[in-house]
C-alpha positions as CSV (number, residue, x, y, z in Angstrom):
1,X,72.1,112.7,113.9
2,X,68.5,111.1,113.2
3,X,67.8,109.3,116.0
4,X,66.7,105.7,115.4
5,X,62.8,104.4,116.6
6,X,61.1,101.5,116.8
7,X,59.0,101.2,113.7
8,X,55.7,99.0,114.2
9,X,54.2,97.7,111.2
10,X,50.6,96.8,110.6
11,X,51.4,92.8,108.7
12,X,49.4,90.2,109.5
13,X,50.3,88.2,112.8
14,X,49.9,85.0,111.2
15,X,51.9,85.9,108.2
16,X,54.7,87.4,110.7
17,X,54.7,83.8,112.4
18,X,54.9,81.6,109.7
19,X,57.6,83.7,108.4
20,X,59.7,83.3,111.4
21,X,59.1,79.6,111.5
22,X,60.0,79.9,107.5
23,X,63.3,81.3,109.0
24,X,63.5,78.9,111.5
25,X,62.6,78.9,114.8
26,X,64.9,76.5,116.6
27,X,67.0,77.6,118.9
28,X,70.1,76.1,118.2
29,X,72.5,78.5,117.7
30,X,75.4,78.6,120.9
31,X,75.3,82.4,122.2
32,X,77.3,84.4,124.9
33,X,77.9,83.2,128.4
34,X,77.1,85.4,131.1
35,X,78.2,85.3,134.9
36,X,74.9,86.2,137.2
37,X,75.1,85.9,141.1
38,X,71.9,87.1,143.3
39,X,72.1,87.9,146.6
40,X,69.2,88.6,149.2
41,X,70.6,89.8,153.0
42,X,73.9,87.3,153.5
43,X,73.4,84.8,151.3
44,X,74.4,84.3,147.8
45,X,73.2,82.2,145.0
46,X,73.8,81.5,141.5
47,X,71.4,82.1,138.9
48,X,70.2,78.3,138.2
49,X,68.8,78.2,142.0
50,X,67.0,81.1,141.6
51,X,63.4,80.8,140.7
52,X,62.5,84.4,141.1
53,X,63.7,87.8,142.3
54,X,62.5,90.3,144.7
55,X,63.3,93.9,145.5
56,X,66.1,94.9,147.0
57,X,67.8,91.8,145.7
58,X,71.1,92.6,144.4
59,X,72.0,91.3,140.8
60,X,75.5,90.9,139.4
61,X,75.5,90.1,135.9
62,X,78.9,90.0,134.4
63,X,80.0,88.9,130.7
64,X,81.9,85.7,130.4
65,X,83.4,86.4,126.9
66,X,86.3,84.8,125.2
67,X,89.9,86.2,125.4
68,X,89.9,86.9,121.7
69,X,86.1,88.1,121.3
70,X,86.9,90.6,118.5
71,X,83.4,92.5,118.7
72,X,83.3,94.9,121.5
73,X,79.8,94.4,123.2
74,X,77.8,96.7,125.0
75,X,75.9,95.1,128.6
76,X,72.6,96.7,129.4
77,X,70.1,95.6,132.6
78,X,66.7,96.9,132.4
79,X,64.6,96.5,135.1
80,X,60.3,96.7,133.9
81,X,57.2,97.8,135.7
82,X,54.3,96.9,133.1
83,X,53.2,96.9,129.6
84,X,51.4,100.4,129.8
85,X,54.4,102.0,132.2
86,X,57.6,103.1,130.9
87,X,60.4,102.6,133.1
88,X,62.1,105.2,134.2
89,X,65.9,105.8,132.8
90,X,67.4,105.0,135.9
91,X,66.4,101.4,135.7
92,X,68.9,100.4,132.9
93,X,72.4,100.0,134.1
94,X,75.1,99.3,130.8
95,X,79.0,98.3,130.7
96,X,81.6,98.0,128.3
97,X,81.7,94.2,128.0
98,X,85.4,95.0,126.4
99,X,86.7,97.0,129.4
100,X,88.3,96.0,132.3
101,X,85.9,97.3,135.0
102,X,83.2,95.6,133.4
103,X,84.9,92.3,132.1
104,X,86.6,92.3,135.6
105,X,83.0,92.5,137.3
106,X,80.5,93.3,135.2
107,X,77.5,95.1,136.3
108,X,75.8,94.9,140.2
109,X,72.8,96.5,140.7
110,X,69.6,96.3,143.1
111,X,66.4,95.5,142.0
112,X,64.2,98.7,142.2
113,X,61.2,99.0,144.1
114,X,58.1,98.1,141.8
115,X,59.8,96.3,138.8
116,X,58.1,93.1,137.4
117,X,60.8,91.9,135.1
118,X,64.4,92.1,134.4
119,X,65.9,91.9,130.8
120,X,69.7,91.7,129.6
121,X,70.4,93.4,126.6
122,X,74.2,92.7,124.5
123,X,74.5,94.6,121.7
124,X,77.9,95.7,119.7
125,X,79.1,98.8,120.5
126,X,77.7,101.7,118.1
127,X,77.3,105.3,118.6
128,X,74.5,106.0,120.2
129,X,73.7,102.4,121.3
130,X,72.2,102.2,125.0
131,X,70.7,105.8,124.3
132,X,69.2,103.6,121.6
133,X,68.7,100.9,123.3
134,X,66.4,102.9,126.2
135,X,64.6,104.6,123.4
136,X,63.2,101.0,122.3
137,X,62.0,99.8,126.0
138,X,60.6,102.9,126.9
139,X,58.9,103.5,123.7
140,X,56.9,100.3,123.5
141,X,57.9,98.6,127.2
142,X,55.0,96.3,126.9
143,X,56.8,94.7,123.9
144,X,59.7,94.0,125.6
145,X,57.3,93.1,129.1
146,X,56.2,90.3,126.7
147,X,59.6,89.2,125.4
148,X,60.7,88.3,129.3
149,X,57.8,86.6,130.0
150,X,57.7,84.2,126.7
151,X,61.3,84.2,126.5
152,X,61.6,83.0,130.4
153,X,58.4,80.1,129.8
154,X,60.1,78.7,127.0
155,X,63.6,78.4,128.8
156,X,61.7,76.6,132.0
157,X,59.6,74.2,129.2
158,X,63.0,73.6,127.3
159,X,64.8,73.0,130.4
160,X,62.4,70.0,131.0
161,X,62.7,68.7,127.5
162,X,66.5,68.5,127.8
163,X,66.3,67.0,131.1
164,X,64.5,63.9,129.4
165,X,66.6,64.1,126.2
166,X,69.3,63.6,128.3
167,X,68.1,60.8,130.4
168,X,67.7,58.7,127.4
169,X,70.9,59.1,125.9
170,X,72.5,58.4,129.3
171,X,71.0,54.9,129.0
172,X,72.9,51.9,128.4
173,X,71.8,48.9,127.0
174,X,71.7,47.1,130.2
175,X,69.0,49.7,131.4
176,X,67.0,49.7,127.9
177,X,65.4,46.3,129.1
178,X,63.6,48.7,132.0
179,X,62.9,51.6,129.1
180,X,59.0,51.7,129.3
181,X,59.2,52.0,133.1
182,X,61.8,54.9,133.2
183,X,59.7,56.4,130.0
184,X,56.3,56.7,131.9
185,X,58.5,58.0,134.8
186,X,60.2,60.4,132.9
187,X,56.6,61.5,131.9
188,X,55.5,61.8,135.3
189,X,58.2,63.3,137.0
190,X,58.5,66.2,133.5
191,X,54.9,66.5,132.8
192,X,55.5,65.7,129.1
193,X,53.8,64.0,126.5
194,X,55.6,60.4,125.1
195,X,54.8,58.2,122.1
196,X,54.0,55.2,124.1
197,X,53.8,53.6,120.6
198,X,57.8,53.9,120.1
199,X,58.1,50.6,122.9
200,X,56.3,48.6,119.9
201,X,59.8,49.0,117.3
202,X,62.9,47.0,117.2
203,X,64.5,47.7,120.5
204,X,67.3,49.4,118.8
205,X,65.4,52.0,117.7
206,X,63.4,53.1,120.5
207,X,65.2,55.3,122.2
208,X,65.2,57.5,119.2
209,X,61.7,57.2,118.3
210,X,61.1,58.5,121.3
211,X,63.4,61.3,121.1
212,X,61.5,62.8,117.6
213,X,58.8,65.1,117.7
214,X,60.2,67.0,120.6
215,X,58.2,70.1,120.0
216,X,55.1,68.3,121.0
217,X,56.4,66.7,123.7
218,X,56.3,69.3,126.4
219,X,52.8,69.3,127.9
220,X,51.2,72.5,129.8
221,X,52.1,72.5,133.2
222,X,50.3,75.5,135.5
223,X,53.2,75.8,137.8
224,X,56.1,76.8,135.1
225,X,53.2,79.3,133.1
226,X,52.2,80.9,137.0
227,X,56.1,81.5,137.6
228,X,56.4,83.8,134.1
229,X,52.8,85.3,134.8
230,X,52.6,84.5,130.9
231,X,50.2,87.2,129.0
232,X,50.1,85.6,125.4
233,X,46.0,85.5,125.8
234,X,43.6,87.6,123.6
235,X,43.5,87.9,119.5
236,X,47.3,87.5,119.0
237,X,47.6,84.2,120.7
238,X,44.5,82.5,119.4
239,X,46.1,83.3,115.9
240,X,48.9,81.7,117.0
241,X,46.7,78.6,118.2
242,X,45.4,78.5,114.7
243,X,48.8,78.7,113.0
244,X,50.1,75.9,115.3
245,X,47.3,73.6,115.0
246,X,47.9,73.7,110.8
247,X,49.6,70.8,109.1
248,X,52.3,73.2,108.1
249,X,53.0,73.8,111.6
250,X,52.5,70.7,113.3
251,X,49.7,68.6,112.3
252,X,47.6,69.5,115.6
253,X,50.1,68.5,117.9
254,X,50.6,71.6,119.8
255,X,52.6,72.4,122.9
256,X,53.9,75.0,125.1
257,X,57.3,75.3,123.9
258,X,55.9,75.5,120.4
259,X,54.0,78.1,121.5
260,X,56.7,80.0,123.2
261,X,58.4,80.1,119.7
262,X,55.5,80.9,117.6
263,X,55.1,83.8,120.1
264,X,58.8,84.9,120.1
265,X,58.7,84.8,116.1
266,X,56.0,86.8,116.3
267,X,57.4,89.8,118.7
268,X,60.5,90.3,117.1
269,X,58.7,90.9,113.6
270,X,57.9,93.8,115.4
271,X,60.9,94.6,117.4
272,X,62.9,96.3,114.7
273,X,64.6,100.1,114.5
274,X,66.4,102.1,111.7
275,X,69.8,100.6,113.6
276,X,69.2,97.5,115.3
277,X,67.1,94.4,115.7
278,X,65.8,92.5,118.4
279,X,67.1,88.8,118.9
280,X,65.5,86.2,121.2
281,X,67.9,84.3,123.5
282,X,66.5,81.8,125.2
283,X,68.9,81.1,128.6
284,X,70.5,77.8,130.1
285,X,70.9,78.2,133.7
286,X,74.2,76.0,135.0
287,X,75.4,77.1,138.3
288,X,76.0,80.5,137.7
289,X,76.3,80.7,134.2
290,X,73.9,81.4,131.8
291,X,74.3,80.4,128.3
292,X,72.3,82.3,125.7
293,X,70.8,79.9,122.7
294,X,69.8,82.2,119.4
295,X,67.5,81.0,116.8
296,X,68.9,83.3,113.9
297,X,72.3,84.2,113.2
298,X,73.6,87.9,115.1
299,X,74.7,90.7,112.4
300,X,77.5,92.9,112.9
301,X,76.2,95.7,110.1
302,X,73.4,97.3,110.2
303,X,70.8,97.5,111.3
304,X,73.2,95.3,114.1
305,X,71.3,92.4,116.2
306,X,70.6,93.6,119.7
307,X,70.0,89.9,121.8
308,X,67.4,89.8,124.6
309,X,67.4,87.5,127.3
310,X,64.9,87.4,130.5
311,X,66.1,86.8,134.0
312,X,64.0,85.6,136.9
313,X,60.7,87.6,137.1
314,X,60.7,89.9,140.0
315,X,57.3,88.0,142.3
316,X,56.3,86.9,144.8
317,X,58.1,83.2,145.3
318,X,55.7,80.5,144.2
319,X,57.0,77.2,145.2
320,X,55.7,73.4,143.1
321,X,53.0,72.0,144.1
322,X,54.8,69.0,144.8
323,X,52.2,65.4,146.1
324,X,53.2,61.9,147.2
325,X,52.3,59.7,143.6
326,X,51.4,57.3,145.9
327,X,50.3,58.5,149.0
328,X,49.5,55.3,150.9
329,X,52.5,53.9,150.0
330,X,55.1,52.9,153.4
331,X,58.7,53.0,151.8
332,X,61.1,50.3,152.9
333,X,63.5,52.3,155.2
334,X,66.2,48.9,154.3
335,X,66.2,49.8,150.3
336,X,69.2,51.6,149.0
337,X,68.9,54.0,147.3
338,X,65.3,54.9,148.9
339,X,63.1,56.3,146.1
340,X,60.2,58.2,147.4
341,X,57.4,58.7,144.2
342,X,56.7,62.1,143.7
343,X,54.4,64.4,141.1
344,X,52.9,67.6,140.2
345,X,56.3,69.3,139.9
346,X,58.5,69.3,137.0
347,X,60.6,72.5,137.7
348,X,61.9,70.7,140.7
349,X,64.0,67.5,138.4
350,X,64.5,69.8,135.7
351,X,66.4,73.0,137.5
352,X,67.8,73.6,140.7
353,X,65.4,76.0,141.8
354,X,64.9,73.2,144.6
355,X,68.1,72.8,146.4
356,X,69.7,71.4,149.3
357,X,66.9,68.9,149.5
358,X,67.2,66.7,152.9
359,X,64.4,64.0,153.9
360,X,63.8,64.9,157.5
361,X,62.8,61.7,159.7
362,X,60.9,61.7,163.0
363,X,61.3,59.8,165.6
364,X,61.1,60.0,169.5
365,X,60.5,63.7,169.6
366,X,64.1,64.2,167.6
367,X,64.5,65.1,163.6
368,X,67.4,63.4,161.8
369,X,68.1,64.5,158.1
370,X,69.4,62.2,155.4
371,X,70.1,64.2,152.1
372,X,68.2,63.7,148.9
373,X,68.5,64.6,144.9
374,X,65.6,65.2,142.6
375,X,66.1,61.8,139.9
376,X,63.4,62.1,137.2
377,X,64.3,59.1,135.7
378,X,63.1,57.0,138.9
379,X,60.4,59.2,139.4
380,X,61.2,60.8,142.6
381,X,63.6,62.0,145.4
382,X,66.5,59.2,146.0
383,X,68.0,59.4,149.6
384,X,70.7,56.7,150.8
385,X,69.3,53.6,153.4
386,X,68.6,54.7,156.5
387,X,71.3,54.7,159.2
388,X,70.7,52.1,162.0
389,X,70.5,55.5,164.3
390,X,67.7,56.5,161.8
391,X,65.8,53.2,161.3
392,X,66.3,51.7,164.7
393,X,64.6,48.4,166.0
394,X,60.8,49.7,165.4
395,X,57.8,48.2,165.3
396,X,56.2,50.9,164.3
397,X,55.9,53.5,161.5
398,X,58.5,56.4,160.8
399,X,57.5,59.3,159.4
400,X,59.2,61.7,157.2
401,X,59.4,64.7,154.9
402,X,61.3,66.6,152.5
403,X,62.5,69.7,153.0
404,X,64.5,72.1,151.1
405,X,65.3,75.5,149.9
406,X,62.9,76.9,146.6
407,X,65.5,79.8,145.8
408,X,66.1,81.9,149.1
409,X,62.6,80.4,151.0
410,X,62.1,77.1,152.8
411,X,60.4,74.5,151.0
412,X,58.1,71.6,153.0
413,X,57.5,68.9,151.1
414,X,55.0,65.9,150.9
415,X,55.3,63.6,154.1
416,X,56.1,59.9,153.7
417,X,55.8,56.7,156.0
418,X,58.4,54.2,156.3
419,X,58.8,51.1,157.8
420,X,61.6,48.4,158.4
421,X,62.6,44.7,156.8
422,X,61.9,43.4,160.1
423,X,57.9,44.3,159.9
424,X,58.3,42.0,156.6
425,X,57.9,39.2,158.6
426,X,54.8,36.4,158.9
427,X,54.2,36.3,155.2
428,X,51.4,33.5,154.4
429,X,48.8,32.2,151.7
430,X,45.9,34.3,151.4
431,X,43.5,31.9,152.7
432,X,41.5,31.6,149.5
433,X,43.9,30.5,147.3
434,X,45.4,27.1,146.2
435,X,48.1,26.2,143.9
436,X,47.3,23.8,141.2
437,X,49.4,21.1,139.5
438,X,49.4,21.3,135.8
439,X,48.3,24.7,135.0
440,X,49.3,28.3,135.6
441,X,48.4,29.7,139.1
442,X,47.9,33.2,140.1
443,X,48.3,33.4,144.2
444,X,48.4,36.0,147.1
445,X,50.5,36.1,150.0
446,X,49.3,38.5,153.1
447,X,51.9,39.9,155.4
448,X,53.0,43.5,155.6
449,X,55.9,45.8,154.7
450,X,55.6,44.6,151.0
451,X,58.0,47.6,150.1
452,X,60.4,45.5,152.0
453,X,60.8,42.0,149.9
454,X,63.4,42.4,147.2
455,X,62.8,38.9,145.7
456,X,60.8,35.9,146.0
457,X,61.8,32.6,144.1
458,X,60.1,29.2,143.9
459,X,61.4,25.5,143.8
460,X,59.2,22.3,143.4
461,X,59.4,19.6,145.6
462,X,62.4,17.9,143.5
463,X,64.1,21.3,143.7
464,X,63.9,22.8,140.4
465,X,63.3,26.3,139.9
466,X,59.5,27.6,139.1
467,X,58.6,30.7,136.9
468,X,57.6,33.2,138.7
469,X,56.7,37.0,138.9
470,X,55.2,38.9,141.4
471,X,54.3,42.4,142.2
472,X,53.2,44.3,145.3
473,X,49.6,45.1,145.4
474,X,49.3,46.6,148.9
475,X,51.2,47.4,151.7
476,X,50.6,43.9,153.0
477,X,49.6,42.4,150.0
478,X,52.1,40.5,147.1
479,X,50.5,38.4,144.1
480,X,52.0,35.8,142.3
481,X,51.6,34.4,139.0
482,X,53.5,30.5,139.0
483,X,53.6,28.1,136.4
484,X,53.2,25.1,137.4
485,X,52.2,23.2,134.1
486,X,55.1,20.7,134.7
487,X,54.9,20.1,138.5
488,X,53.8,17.3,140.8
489,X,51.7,17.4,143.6
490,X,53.5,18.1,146.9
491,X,55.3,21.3,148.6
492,X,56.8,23.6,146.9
493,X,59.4,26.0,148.8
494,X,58.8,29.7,148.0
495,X,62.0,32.2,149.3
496,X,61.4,35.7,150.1
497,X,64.3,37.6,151.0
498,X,64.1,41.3,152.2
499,X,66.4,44.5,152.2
500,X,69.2,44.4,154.7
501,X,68.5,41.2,155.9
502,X,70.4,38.7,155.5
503,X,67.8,35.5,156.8
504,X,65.4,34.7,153.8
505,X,62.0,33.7,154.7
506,X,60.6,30.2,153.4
507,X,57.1,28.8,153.1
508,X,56.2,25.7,152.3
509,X,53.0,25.9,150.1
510,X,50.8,23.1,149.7
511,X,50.5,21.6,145.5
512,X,47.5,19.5,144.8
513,X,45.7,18.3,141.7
514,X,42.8,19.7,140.5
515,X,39.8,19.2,142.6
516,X,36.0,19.4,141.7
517,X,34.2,22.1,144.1
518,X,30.6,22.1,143.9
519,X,29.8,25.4,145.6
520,X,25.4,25.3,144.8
521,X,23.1,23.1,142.5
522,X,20.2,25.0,141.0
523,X,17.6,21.9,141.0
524,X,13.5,20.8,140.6
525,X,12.2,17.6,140.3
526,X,10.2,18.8,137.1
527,X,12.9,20.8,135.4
528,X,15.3,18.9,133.0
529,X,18.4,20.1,133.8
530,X,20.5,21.1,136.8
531,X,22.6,23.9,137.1
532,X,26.1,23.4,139.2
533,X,28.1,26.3,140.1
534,X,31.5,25.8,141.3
535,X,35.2,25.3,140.8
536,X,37.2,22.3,137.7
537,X,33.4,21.4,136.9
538,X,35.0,20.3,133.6
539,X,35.7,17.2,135.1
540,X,32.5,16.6,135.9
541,X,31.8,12.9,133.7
542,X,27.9,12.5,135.6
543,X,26.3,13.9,137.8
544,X,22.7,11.8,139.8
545,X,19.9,13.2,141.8
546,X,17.6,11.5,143.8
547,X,18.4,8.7,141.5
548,X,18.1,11.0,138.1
549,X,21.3,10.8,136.3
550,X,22.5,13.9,134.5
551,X,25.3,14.3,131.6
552,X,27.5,17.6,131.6
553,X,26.2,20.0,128.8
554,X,27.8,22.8,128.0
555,X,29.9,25.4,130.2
556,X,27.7,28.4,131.0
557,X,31.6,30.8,131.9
């Protein structure tokens, strides 16, 4: 029996990843499930809430094949220690997919002391296969060392690039009106990369012009590449740079996830034997279930396709580095649902590696938790209002921060301030400003607890709505735009009603006409002109000094 090695050629790297992208590099071809559980002392947790592995963990990976799968797989784990250090054979552990022991409960296994990564292997059963199989890692490990690391970036990046997809086609038309908001929130919260140009169409075709190009979408984000410990640097990479930057392959618009591919299409040129081939399976974490994604089609003939898949990387745990968006911000402890704006963490709306999230408030020396959810299409954590026991009758400021679980460790999270609807009070005209009959006005109203109003409307004195719009500049600070080409000198009744209470505040602000405000005159006896700074000098019809009479010229700005 000849046995079967891994044969590395000498082809270009450039030619070996355009021909893979000739073949087609999307991964959209619907693999095996498989069952995988980790466990670390007592606790248990499925696979899509782990973000890494340590040793000593225990694994159980277990295939979750169809009753009348009709090609007897083989399951191997391979544990890794490095690209120049062959494992030993004691770190691959392989089932019978097709037997009971193994369909019944797969494989469970501890992670060794000193391994860096851990690969799944399904291959159909041949003679010789795992022996095979072992023959290929150990004979070229850093190969395979590379395979888990691209293979694991690119299911993190593709996780966030689905989490958007998704978001947009959950929209209905009711919430397209608000689609450039939850766009650049989306982009935010998912680090990613939008065609801001896409708001500009027919608003029927937005959403999916937003939706193409999703290879260039995904932007580079340091915490997902850190988690992989990614090694595509050196010659090999910058050709792949080059290839991706070609009009071919892109135009120039190069991202991560293309760059995962362009990698993976570029390792499995090499990882070929007499009997099998090596296919990339990029894996989708749902509870405990992953499901495997191909990119070329399995054969079931020699030389018979072997599918690779990475698991968590076996580190040290690395949690996001999560920040306040706006750290000055004081939330509105009345809203419901409270959204608190976070960034600098993508992995934490797109996975589940952050889990059991609670937003833990202070107050009087006690803690009270309220739970939370990662929502990336609000840009943040949402928690539910306050309880009254929570809230209370304050005057001052709460404090509060989330906390959670990243994978098996505690997670501390940014630290917010809150306030109540009852701190929204005293509201007034910022003392500078006056509203003008006849034209549009743009106002300020100084108070505090701005996060606290939920509207403010306007009536003139004959009681007929205003337009207006208005937007929170500051904590205690609220401009308004009015238009008030059609209104009369008088009062006009502005209404400002807050979150969870039901009493809306009024003021009564003062309309007048336009009035000439002379603020300086720039004058000599000798000169021939005067210069008048001030406010409506367009009125101006004459203007006399010391008995000198002037006529307006022109109006300097």
């Amino acid at each position: 029996m000849i046995r079967a090695t891994v044969l590395a050629t000498s082809a270009a790297i450039l030619a070996c990843t355009q021909a893979a992208l000739a073949g087609g590099v999307a991964f959209d071809l619907a693999g095996p499930k498989l069952a995988v559980t980790v466990s670390r002392g007592n606790v248990s947790l499925p696979i899509d809430e782990v973000p890494s592995l340590a040793e000593h963990d225990v694994l159980k990976v277990q295939p979750d094949l169809p009753a009348d799968q009709s090609t007897h797989f083989v399951l191997v784990l391979a544990f890794l220690r490095g690209s120049t250090n062959p494992p030993p054979r004691d770190w691959f552990h392989a089932c019978q997919a097709w037997q009971a022991p193994c369909a019944r409960s797969g494989l469970t296994v501890e992670v060794p002391v000193g391994a860096q990564q851990a690969l799944v292997l399904l291959a159909p059963s041949t003679p010789g296969d795992v022996r095979t199989m072992i023959d290929a890692v150990t004979g070229r490990p850093g190969a395979f060392v590379r395979a888990a690391q691209i293979l694991r970036q690119a299911g993190l990046e593709r996780s966030r690039l689905d989490t958007y997809l998704a978001a947009l086609a959950a929209m209905d038309e009711g919430q397209r009106a608000r689609l450039a908001d939850t766009t650049r929130l989306l982009a935010r919260s998912l680090v990613l990369k939008v065609d801001s140009g896409c708001l500009d169409d027919a608003p029927e075709s937005q959403v999916s012009c937003l939706m193409r190009g999703q290879d260039s979408l995904v932007l580079n984000d340091g915490h997902s590449a850190s988690l992989v410990d990614n090694l595509t640097s050196g010659p090999s990479a910058d050709l792949a740079l080059v290839a991706a930057n070609t009009p071919a392959l892109g135009g120039g618009y190069y991202g991560p996830y293309v760059a995962s591919l362009l990698n993976v299409g570029k390792l499995v040129s090499h990882m070929r034997s007499v009997q099998f081939q090596y296919l990339p399976a990029v894996a989708d974490a749902h509870e405990d279930r992953l499901a495997l994604t191909l990119n070329s089609p399995p054969s079931f003939h020699e030389p018979y396709s072997v599918l690779v898949a990475a698991l968590p990387a076996v580190t040290q745990p690395q949690p996001p580095p999560m920040r306040a968006a706006a750290p000055q911000m004081r939330y509105c402890a009345d809203r419901d649902p409270l959204v608190f704006a976070v960034e600098g963490a993508p992995l934490a709306f797109s996975t589940r590696y952050l889990h059991d999230v609670r937003l833990l408030i202070e107050r009087d020396g006690s803690t009270q938790a309220i739970a939370a959810r990662a929502d990336a299409a609000r840009g943040g954590f949402v928690a539910a209002r306050l309880p009254p026991a929570a809230a209370g009758e304050t005057d001052g400021v709460l404090h509060a921060r989330l906390h959670g679980q990243w994978g098996f460790d505690e997670f501390s999270g940014p630290r917010f301030d809150l306030v109540t609807a009852q701190q929204a009070s005293g509201w007034t005209l910022a003392a500078d400003d006056g509203l003008i009959a006849g034209r549009d006005n743009i106002a300020h109203l100084k108070g505090a607890a701005s996060d606290c109003i939920a509207s403010i409307t306007a009536t003139d004195p004959a009681g007929a709505a205003l337009p207006l719009q208005w937007t929170a500049t500051a904590d205690d600070a609220i401009e308004l735009h009015l238009s008030l080409q059609h209104a009369r000198t008088g009062n006009l009744s502005l209404r400002v009603t807050r979150f969870g209470v039901a009493q809306p505040l009024t003021l009564d602000l003062p309309v007048s006409q336009d009035v000439i405000r002379v603020r300086s005159i720039a004058f000599s006896p000798a000169d021939a002109a005067a210069v008048v700074r001030g406010a409506h000098l367009e009125q101006i019809r004459s203007l006399q000094i010391d008995r000198q009479e002037f006529a307006p010229a022109a109006l300097l700005h």
